[in-house]
DORO-50650 format. One record per residue (C-alpha): x, y, z. Coordinates in steps of 0.001 Angstrom, whole numbers. Layout:
DORO-50650
X|Y|Z
...
end
This chain:
DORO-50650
16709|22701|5690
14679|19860|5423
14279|16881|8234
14961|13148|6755
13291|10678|9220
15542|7195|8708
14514|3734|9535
16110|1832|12080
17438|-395|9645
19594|2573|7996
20555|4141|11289
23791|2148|11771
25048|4180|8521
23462|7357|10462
25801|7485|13038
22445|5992|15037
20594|9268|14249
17034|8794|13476
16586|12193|12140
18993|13799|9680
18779|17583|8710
19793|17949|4904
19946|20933|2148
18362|21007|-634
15188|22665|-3148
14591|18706|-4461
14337|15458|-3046
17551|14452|-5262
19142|17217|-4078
18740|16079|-554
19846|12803|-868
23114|13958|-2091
23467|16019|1284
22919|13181|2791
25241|10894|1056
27933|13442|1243
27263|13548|5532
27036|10138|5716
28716|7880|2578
27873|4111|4062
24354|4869|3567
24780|5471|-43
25259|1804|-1353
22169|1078|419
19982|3546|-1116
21415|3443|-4778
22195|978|-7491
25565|1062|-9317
24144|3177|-12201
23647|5712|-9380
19720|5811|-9515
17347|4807|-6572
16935|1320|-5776
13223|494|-6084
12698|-908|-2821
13651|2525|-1258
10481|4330|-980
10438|8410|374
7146|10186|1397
6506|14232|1967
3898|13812|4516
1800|10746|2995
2637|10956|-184
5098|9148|-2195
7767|10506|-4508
7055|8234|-6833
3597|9522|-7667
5216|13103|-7992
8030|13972|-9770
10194|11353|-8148
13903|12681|-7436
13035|15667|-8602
10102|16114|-6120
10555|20152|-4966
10651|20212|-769
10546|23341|1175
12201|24222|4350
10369|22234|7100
9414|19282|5162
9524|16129|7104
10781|13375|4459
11025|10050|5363
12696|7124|3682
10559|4127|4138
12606|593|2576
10509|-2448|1403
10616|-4707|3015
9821|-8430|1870
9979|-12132|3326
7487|-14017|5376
6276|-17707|4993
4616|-19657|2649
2140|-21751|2946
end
């Protein structure tokens, strides 16, 4: 099993949980455990074509799926992943 930290932002859809414990060998593979425990969060962290929305970013320890193999980033058991959304805004000047 494989600990998914989630940002306070998401943890409305969490049940308020800020750590999630999901199955899985991949990070896809994950994310549909997670999904399937908690469907709200699902709209939030994929596009209608079902693929990740680019503004959600995951890390294994400090590094980012997306310089890996993305979705199909292996984890083992004891991984901490967290799901880290952009986040954009401020003022101009």
């Amino acid at each position: 099993m494989t600990t998914l930290r989630i940002p306070t932002p998401l943890r409305s859809y969490t049940g308020g949980k800020s750590e999630v414990i999901v199955a899985g060998a991949k990070i896809s593979e994950a994310l549909a455990d997670l999904t399937t425990q908690y469907p709200a969060i699902k709209p939030h962290l994929f596009n209608e074509s079902g693929d990740l929305r680019p503004f959600v970013n995951l890390f294994i320890g400090e590094s980012n799926i997306k310089d890996l193999q993305g979705v199909d980033t292996p984890i083992t058991e004891g991984d901490k992943v967290m799901l880290i959304p952009s986040i954009a805004g401020g003022s101009e000047y």
